[in-house]
C-alpha atoms as a printed R data frame, in Angstrom:
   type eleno elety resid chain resno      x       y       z
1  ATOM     1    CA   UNK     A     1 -3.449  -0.858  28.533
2  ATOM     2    CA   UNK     A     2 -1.065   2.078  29.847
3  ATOM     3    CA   UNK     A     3  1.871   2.654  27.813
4  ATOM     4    CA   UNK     A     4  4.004   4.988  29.613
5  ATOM     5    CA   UNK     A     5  7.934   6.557  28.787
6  ATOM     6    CA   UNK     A     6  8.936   4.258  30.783
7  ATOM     7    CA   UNK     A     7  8.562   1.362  29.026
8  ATOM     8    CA   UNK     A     8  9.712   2.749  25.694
9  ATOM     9    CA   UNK     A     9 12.816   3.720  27.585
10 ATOM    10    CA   UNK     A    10 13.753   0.554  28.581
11 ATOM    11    CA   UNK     A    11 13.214  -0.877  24.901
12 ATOM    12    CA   UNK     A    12 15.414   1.707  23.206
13 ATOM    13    CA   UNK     A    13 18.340   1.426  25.844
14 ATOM    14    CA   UNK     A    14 17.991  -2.563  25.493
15 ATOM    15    CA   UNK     A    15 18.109  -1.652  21.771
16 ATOM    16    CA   UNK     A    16 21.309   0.190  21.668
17 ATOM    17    CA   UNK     A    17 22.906  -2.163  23.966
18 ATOM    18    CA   UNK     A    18 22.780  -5.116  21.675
19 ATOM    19    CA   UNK     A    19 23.251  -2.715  18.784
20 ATOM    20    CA   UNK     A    20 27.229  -2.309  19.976
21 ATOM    21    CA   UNK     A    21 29.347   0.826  18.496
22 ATOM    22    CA   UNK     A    22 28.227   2.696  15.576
23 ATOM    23    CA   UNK     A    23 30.216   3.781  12.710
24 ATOM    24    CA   UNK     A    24 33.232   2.881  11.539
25 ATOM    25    CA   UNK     A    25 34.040   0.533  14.872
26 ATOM    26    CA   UNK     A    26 31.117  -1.319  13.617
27 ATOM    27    CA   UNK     A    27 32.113  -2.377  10.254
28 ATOM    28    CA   UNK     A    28 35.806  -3.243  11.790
29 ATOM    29    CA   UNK     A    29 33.153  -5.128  14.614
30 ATOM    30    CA   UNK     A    30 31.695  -7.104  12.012
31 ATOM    31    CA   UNK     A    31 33.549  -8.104   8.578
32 ATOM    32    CA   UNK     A    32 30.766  -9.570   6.824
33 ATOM    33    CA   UNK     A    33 29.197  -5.999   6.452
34 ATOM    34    CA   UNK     A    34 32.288  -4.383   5.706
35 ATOM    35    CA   UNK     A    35 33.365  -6.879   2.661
36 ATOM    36    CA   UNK     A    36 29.263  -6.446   1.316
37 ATOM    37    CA   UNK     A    37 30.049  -2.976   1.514
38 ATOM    38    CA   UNK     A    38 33.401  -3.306  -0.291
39 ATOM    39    CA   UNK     A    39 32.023  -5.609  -2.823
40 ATOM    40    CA   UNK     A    40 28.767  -2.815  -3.608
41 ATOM    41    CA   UNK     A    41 30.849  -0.098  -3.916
42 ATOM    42    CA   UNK     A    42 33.175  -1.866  -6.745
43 ATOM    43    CA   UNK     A    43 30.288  -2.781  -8.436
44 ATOM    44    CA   UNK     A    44 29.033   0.570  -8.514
45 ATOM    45    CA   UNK     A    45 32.544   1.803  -9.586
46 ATOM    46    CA   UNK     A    46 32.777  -0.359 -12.189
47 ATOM    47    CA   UNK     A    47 29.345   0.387 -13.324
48 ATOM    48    CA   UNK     A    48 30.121   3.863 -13.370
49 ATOM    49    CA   UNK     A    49 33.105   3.860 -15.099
50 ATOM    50    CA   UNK     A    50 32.012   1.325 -17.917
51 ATOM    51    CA   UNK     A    51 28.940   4.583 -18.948
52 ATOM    52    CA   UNK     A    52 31.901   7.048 -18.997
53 ATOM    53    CA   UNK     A    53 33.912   4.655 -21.288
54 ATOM    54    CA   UNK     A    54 30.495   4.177 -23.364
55 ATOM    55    CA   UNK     A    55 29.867   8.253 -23.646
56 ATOM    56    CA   UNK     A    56 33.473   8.755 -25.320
57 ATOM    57    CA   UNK     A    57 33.125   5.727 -27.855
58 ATOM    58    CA   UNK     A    58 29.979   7.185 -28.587
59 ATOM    59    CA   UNK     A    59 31.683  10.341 -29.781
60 ATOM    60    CA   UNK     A    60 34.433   8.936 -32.184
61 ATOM    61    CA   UNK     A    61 33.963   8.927 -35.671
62 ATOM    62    CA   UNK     A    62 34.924   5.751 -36.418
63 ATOM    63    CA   UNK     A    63 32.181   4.571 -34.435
64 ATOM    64    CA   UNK     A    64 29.856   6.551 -35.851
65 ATOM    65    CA   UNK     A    65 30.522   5.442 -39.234
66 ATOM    66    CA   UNK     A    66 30.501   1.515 -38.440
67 ATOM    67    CA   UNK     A    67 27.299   1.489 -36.058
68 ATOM    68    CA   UNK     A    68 25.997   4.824 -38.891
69 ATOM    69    CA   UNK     A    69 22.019   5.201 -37.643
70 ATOM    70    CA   UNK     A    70 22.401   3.815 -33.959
71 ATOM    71    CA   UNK     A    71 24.060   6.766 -32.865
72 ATOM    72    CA   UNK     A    72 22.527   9.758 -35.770
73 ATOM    73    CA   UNK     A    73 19.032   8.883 -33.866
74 ATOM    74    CA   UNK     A    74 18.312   9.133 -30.323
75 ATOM    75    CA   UNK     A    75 15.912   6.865 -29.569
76 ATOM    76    CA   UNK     A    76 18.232   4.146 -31.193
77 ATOM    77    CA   UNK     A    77 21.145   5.514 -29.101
78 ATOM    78    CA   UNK     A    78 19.281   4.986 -26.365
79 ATOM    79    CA   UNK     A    79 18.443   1.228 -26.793
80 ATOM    80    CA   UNK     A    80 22.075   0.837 -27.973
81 ATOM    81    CA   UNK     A    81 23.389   2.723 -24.456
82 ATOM    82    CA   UNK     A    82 20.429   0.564 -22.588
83 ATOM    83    CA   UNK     A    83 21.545  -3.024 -23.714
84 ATOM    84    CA   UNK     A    84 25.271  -2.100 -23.116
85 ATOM    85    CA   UNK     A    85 24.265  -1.306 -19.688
86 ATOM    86    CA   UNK     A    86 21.904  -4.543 -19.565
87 ATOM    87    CA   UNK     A    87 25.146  -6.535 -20.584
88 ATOM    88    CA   UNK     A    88 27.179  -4.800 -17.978
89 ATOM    89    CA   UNK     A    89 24.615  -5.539 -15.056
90 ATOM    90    CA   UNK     A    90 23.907  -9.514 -16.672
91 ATOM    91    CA   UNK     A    91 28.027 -10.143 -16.380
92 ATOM    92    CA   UNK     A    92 29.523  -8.592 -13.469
């Protein structure tokens, strides 16, 4: 069986033709992607900024003295960070 350029041509240009426009014209092309998109990239924000919110309670004294050995030890700060996190992921 002969597998020439040819043939791999033709694939690739039938390819790109059903492909459409690339970039940005594409997610305005189809909205589906571009809410998916939209809809990841809050989640990650949210994500995000719900860790930076955790590092500065972790900080304040008050918390410190109610929560006392979670947060002296890190191993137990760690678990205490990690099941935050779990909640945030399990409710959004």
């Amino acid at each position: 069986m002969h597998v020439g350029n040819n043939q791999f041509g033709d694939v690739v240009q039938r390819r790109m033709a059903l492909q459409g426009k690339a970039g940005p014209a594409a997610l305005i092309k189809n909205i589906r992607v571009f809410m998916i998109c939209c809809f990841a990239c809050l989640g990650g924000l949210l994500y995000g900024y719900n860790q930076g919110v955790f590092s500065g309670v972790l900080t304040m004294n008050n918390f410190g003295k109610h929560m006392g050995v979670w947060v002296v030890d890190p191993s137990k700060k760690g678990w205490l960070t990690a099941i935050l996190e779990l909640g945030a992921w399990g409710g959004k």
